[in-house]
KOLKEDO-629869 format. One record per residue (C-alpha): residue number from 1; x negated, y negated, z; residue in three letters. Coordinates in nm, 2 decimals. Layout:
residues N
+-----+--------+--------+--------+-----+
!   i !      u !      v !      w !  aa !
+-----+--------+--------+--------+-----+
! NUM !      X !      Y !      Z ! ala !
...
+-----+--------+--------+--------+-----+
end
This chain:
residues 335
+-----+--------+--------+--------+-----+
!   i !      u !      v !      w !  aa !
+-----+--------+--------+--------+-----+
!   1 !  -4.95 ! -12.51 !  14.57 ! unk !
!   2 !  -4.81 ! -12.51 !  14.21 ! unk !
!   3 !  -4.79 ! -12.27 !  13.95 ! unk !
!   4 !  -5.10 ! -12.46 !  13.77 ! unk !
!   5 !  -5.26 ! -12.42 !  14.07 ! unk !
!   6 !  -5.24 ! -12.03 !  14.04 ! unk !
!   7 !  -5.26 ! -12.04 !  13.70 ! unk !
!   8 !  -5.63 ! -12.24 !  13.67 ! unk !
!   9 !  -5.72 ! -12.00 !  13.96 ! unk !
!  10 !  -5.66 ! -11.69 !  13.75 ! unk !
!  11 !  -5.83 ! -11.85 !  13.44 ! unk !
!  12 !  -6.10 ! -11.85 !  13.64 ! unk !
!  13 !  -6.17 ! -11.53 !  13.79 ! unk !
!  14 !  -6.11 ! -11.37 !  13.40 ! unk !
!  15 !  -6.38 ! -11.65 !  13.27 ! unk !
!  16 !  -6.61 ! -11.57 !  13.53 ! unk !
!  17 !  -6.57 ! -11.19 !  13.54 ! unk !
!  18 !  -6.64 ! -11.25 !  13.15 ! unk !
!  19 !  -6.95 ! -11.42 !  13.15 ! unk !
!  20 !  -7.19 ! -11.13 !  13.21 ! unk !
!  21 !  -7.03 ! -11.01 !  12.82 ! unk !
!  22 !  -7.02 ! -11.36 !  12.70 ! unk !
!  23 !  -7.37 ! -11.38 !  12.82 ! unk !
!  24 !  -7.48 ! -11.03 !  12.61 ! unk !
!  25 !  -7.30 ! -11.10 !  12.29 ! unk !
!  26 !  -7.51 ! -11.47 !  12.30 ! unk !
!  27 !  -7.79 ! -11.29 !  12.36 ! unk !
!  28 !  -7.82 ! -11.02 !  12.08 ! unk !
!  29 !  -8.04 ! -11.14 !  11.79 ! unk !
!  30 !  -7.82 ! -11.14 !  11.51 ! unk !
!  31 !  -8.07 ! -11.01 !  11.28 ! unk !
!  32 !  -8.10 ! -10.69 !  11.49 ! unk !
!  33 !  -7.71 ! -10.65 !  11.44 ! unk !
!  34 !  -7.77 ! -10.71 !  11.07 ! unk !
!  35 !  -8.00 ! -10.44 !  11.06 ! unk !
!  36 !  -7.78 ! -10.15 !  11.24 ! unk !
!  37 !  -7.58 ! -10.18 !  10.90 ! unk !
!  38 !  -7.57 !  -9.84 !  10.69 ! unk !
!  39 !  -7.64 !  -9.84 !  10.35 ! unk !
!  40 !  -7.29 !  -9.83 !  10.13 ! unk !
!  41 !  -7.26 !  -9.68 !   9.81 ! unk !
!  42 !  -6.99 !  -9.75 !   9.55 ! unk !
!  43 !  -6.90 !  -9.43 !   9.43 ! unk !
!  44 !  -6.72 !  -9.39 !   9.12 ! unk !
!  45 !  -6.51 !  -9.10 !   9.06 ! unk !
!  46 !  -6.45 !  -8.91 !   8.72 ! unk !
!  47 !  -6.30 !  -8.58 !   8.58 ! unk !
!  48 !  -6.57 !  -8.32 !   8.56 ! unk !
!  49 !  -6.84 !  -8.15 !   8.76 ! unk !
!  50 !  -7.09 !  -8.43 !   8.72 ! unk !
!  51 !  -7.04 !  -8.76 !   8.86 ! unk !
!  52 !  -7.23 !  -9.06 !   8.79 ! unk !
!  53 !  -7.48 !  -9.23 !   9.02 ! unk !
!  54 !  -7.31 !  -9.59 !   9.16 ! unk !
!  55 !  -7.38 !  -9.86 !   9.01 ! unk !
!  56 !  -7.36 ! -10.06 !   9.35 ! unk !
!  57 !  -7.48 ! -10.07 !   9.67 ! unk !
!  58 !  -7.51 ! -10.24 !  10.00 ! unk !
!  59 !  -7.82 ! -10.19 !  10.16 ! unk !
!  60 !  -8.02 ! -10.46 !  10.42 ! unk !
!  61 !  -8.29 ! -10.60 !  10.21 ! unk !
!  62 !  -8.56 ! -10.68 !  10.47 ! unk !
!  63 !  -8.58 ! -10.32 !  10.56 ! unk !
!  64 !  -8.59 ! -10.21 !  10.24 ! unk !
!  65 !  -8.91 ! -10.45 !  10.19 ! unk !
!  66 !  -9.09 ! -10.35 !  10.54 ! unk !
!  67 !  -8.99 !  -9.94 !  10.42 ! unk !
!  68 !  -9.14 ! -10.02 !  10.05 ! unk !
!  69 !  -9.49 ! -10.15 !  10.24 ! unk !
!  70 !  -9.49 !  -9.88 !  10.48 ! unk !
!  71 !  -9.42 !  -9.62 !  10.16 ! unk !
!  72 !  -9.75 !  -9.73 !   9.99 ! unk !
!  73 !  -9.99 !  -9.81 !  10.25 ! unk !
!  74 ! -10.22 !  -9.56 !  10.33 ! unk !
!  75 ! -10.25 !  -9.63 !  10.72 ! unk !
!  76 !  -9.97 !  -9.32 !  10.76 ! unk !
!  77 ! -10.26 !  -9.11 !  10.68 ! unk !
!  78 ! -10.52 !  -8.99 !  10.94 ! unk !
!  79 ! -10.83 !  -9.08 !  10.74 ! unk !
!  80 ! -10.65 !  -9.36 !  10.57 ! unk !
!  81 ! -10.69 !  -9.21 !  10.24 ! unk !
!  82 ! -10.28 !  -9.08 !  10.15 ! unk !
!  83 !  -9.98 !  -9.26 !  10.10 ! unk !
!  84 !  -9.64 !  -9.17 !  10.04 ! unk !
!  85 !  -9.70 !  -9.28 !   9.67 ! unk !
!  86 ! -10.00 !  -9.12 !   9.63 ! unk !
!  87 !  -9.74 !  -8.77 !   9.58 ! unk !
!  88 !  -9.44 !  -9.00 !   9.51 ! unk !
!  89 !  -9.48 !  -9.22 !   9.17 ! unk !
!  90 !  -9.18 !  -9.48 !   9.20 ! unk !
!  91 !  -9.20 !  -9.56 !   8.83 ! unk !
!  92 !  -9.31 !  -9.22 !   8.65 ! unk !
!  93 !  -9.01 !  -8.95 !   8.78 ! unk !
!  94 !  -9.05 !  -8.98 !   9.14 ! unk !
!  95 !  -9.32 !  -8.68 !   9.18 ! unk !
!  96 !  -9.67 !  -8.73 !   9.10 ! unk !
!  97 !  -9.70 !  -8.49 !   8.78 ! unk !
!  98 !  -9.92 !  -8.22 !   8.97 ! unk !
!  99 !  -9.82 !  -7.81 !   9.00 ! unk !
! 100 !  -9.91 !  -7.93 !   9.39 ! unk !
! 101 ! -10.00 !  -8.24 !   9.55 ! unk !
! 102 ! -10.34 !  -8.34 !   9.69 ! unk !
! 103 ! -10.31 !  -8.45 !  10.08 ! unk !
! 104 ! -10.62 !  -8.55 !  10.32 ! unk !
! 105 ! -10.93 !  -8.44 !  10.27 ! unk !
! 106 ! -10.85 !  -8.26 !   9.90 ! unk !
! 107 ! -10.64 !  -8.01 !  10.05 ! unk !
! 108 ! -10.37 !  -7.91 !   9.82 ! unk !
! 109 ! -10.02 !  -7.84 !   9.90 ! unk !
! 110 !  -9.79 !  -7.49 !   9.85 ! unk !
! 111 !  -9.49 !  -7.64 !   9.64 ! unk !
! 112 !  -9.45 !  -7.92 !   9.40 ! unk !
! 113 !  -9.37 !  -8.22 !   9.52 ! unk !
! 114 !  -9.01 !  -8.30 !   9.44 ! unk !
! 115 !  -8.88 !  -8.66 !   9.33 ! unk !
! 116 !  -8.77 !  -8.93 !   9.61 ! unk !
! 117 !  -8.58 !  -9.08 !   9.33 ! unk !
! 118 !  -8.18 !  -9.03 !   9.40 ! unk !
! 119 !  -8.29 !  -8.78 !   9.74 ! unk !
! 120 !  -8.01 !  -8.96 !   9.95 ! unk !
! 121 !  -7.78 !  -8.79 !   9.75 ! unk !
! 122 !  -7.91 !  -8.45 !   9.85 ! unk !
! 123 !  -7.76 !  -8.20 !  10.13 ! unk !
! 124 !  -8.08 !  -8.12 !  10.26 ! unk !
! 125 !  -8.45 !  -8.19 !  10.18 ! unk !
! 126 !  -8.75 !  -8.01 !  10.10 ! unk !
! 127 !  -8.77 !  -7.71 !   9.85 ! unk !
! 128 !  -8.67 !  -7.50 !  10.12 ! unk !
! 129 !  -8.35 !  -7.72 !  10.28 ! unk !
! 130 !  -8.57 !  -7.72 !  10.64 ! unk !
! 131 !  -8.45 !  -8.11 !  10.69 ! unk !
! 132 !  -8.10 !  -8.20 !  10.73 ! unk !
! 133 !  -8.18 !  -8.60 !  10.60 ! unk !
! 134 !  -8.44 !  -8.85 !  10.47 ! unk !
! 135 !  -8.50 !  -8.95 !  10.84 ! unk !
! 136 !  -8.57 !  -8.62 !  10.91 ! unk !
! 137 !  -8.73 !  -8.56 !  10.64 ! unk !
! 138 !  -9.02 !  -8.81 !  10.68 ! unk !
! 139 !  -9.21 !  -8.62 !  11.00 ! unk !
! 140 !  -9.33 !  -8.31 !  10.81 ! unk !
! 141 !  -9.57 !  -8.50 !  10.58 ! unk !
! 142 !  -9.67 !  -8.76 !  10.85 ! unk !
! 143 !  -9.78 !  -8.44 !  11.04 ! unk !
! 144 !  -9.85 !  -8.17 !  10.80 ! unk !
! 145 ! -10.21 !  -8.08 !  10.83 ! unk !
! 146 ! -10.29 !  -8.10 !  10.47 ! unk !
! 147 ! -10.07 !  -8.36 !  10.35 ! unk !
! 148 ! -10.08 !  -8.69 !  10.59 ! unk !
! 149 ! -10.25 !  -8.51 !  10.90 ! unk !
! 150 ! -10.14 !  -8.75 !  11.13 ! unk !
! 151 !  -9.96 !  -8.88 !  11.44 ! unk !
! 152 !  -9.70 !  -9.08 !  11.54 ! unk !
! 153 !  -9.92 !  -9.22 !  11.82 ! unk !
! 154 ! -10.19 !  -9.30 !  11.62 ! unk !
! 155 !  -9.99 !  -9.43 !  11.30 ! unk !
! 156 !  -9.84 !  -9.65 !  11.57 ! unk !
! 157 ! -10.19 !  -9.81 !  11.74 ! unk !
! 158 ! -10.27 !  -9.84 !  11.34 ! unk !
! 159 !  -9.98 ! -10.04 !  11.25 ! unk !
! 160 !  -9.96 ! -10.26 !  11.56 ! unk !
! 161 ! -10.33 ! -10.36 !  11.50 ! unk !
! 162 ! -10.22 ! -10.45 !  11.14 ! unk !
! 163 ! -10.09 ! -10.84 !  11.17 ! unk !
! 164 !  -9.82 ! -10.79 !  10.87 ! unk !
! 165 !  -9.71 ! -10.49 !  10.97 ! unk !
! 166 !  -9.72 ! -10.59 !  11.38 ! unk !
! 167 !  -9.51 ! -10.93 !  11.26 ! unk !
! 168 !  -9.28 ! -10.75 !  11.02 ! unk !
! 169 !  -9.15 ! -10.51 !  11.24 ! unk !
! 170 !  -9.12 ! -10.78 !  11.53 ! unk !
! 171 !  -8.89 ! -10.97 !  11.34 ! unk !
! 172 !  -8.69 ! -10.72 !  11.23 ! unk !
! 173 !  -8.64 ! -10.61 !  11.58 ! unk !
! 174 !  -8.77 ! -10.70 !  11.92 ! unk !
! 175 !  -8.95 ! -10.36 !  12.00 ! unk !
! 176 !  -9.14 ! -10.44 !  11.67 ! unk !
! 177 !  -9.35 ! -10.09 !  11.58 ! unk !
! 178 !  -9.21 !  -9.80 !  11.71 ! unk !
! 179 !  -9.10 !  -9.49 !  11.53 ! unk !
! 180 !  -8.80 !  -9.55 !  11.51 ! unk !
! 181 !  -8.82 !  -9.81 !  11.32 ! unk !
! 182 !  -9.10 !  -9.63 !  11.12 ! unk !
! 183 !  -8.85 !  -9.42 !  11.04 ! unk !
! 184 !  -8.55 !  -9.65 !  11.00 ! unk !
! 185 !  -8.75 !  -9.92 !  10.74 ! unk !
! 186 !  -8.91 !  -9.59 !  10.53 ! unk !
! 187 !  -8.54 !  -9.43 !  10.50 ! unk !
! 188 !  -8.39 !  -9.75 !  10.40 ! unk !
! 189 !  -8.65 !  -9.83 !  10.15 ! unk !
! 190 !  -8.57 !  -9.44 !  10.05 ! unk !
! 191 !  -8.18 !  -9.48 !   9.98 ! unk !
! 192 !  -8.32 !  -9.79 !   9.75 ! unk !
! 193 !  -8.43 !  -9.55 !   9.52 ! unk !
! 194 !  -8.14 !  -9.49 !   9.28 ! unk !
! 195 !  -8.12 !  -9.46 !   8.92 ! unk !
! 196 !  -7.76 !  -9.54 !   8.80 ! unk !
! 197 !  -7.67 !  -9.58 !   8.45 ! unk !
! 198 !  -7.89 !  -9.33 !   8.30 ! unk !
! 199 !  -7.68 !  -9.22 !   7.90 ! unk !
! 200 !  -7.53 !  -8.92 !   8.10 ! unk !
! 201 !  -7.37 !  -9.20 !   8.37 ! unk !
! 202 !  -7.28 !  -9.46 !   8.02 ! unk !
! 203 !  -7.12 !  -9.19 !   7.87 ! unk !
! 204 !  -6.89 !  -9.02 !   8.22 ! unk !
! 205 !  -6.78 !  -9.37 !   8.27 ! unk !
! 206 !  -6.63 !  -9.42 !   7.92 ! unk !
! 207 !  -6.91 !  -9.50 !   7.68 ! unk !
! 208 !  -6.88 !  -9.23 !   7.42 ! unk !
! 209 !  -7.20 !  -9.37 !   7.23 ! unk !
! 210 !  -7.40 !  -9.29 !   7.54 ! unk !
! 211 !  -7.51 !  -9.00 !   7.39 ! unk !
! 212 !  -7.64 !  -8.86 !   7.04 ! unk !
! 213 !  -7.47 !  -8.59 !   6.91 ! unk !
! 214 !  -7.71 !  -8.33 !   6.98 ! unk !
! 215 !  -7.69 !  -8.44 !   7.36 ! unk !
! 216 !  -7.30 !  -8.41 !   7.37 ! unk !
! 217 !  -7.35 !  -8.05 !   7.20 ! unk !
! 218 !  -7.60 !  -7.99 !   7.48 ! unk !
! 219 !  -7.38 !  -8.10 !   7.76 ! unk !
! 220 !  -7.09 !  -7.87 !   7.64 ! unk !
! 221 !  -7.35 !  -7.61 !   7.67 ! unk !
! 222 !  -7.44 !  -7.69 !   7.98 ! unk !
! 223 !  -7.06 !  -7.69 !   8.07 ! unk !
! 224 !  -6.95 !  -7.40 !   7.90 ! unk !
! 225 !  -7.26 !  -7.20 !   8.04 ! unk !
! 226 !  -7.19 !  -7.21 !   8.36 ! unk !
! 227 !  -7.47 !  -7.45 !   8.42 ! unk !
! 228 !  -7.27 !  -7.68 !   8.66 ! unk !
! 229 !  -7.19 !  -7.40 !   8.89 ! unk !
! 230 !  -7.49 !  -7.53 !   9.06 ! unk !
! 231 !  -7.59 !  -7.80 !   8.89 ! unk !
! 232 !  -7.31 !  -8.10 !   8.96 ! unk !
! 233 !  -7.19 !  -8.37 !   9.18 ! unk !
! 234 !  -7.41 !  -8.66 !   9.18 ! unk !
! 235 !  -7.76 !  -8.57 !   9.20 ! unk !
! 236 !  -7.67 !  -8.28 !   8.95 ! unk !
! 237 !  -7.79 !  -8.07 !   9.20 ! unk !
! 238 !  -7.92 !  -8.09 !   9.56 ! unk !
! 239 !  -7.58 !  -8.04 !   9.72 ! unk !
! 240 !  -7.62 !  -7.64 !   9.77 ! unk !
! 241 !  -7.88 !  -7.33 !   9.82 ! unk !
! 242 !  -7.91 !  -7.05 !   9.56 ! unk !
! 243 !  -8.08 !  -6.77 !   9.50 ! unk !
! 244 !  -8.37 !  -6.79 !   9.22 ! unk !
! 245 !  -8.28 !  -6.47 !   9.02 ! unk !
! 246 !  -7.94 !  -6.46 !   9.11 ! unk !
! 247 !  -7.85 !  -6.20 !   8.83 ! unk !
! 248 !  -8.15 !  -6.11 !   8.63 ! unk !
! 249 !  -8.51 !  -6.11 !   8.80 ! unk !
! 250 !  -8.75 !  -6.40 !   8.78 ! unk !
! 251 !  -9.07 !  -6.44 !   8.65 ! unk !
! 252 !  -9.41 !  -6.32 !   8.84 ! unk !
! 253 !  -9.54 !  -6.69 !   8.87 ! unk !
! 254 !  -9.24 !  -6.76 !   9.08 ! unk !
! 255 !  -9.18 !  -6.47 !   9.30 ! unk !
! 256 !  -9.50 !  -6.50 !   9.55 ! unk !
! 257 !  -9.28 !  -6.80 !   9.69 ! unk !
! 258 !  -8.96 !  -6.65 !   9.93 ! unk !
! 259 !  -8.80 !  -7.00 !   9.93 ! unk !
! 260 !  -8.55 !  -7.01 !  10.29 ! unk !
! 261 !  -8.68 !  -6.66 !  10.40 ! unk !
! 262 !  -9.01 !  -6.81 !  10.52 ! unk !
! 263 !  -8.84 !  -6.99 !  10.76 ! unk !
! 264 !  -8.55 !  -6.74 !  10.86 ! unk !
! 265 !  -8.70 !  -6.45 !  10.79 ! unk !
! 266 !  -8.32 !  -6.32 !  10.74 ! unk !
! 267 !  -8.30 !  -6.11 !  10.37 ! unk !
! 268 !  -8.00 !  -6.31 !  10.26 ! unk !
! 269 !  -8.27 !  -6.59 !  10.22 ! unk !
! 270 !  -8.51 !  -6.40 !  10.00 ! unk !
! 271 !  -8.62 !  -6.66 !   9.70 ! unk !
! 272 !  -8.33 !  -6.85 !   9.82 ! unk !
! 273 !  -8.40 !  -7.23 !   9.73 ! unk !
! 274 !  -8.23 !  -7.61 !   9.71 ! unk !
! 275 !  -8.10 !  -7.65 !   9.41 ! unk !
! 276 !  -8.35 !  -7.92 !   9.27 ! unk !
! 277 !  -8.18 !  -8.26 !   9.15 ! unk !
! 278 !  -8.16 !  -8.25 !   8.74 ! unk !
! 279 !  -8.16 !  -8.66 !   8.77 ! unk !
! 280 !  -8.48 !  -8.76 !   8.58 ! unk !
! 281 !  -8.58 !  -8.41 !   8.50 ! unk !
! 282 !  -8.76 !  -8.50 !   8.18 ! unk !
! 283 !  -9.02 !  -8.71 !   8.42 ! unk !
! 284 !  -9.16 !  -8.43 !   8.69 ! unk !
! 285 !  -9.28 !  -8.22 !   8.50 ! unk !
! 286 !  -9.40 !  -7.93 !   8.60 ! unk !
! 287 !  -9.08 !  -7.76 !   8.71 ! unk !
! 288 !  -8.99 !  -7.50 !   8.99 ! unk !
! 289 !  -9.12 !  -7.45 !   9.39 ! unk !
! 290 !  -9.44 !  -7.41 !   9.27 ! unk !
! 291 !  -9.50 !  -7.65 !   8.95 ! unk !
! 292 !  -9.61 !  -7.29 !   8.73 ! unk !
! 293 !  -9.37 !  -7.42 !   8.46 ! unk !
! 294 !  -9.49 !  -7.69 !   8.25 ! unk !
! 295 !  -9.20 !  -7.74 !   7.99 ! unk !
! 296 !  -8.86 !  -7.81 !   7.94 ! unk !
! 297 !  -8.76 !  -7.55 !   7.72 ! unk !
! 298 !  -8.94 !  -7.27 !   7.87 ! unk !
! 299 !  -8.77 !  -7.39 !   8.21 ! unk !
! 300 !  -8.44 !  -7.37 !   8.05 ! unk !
! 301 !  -8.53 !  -7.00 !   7.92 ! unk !
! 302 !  -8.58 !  -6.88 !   8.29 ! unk !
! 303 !  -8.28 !  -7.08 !   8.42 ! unk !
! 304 !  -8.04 !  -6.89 !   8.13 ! unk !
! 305 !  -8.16 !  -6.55 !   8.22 ! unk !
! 306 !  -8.23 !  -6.55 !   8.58 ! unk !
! 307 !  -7.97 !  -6.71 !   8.71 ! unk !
! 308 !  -7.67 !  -6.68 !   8.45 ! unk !
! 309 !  -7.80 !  -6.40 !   8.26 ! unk !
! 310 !  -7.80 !  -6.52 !   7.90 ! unk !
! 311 !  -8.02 !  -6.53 !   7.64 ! unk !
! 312 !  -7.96 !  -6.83 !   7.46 ! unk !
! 313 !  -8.05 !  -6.92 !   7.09 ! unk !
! 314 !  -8.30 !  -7.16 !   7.09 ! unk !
! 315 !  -8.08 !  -7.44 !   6.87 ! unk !
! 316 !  -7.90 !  -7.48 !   7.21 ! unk !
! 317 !  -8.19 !  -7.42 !   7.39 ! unk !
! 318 !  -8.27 !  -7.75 !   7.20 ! unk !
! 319 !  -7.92 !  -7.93 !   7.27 ! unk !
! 320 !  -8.01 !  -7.84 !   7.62 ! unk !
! 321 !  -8.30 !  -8.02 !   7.67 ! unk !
! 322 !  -8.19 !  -8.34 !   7.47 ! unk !
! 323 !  -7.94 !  -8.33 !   7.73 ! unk !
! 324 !  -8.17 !  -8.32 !   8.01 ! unk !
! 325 !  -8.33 !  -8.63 !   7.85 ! unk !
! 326 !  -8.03 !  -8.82 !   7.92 ! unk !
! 327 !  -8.04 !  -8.78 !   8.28 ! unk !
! 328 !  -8.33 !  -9.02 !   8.31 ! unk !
! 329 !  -8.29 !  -9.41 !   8.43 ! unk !
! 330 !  -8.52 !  -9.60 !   8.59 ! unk !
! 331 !  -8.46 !  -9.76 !   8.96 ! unk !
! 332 !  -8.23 ! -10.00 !   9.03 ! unk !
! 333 !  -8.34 ! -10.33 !   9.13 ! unk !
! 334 !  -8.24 ! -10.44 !   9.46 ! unk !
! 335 !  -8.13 ! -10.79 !   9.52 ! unk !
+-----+--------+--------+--------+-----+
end
């Protein structure tokens, strides 16, 4: 026999020892690969404690659409009455303007909601840090008694018995409705929900017409105050706990709230809180764990003393708040 011989031989055997993985990859529905990929930011870097939100992103659309129906239908809820909008206003702030929010059957919440707007940018979730991401995030009002009240199980049986939902999810991925991919379409929908090029953003990445004068006097303020100690990165905030009254003590509306400590019990975590995200500020009103602030300026007030211990005048209270104005943009648009 000749070397071809030997050599077709071994071709073989490879080919054929091959075929089970040939077999697999030919198998795979390429939209399911499609859909494992993460959603990519394009951060842009710039001197200074507060970055700008990116301006791009890459993000898989179809789950993004399937998340967006499953964030505004009401079949989450046990007595299908409650949606994640319903506490969650996409176009005004994020939040839905309430000290509390209203879940099933009228019950109202403990804390204010706080905004989905920008949340992928922050460390944890929830006032109180308790979920480590959006994923994780999404459980506690599916099954909090007096927010959604309801079940996996059941939001499953719901959903499959729903023909857009039932053929959404199958062609997304074979399994179709599980929750998983509950999870996976609601937290990709969630990362959508960025607001770049807000005047604060315009004017970080060169724009020095971004903001009025007043607002660049408040932002040196902010600076010079020791305002970005906590409130920076990104989200201007949401990347660290702190203590609410960290030098001088807070008022009685927010001290029946111990933040962390309800769920540690440990004293280091008395009134210990997320530090909330300042992006869109001026839209979610009322402010604080418990929505007993309903202004601006009177938040600023409490933030000065309690936690830097200053009184500040009330011109740069004013610069202040202009500031805060310019951290407002609306969502991007995903193509």
């Amino acid at each position: 026999m000749d070397k071809r011989y030997y050599l077709s031989l071994i071709i073989g055997i490879v080919l054929c020892s091959a075929a089970p993985l040939w077999l697999y990859y030919l198998s795979i529905d390429q939209s399911t690969i499609e859909a494992e990929r993460k959603t990519v930011y394009h951060f842009e870097k710039v001197p200074g404690p507060i970055q700008p939100i990116p301006r791009k992103m890459e993000i898989d659309t179809r789950w993004v659409s399937l998340g967006k129906a499953l964030f505004i239908t009401p079949l989450l809820s046990k007595n299908n009455t409650i949606s994640c909008s319903s506490c969650h206003l996409i176009d005004f702030g994020g939040d839905d303007g309430f000290p509390v929010s209203t879940g099933i059957n009228n019950a109202k919440g403990v804390r204010n909601s706080p905004t989905v707007l920008n949340s992928s940018f922050s460390f944890r979730q929830f006032w109180d840090g308790r979920a480590s991401s959006l994923s994780e995030q999404i459980s506690g009002p599916v099954h909090n008694p007096v927010e959604m009240g309801s079940s996996w199980a059941e939001i499953i049986r719901k959903l499959k018995s729903d023909s857009y939902f039932n053929k959404s999810f199958r062609a997304l991925d074979p399994q179709g409705v599980t929750r998983e991919n509950i999870v996976k379409a609601i937290t990709i929908f969630e990362e959508s929900l960025i607001t770049p090029n807000a005047p604060i953003d315009r004017y970080l990445l060169g724009d020095s017409n971004a903001l009025t004068e007043q607002q660049q006097r408040g932002l040196i303020h902010f600076t010079n105050h020791g305002c970005t100690t906590c409130h920076q990165g990104v989200n201007i905030g949401g990347n660290m706990y702190q203590k609410l009254g960290r030098i001088n003590t807070i008022p009685e509306i927010l001290v029946e709230d111990l933040g962390k400590y309800e769920l540690t019990k440990q004293e280091q975590d008395r009134n210990v809180f997320k530090v909330p995200s300042l992006r869109n500020v001026a839209d979610t009103s009322p402010y604080f764990h418990n929505g007993a602030v309903d202004n601006l300026p009177q938040a600023v007030r409490i933030m000065a003393s309690s936690q830097l211990g200053r009184d500040l005048p009330e011109d740069e209270i004013e610069d202040i708040v202009a500031l805060l104005h310019a951290f407002s943009s609306k969502v991007i648009e995903v193509q």
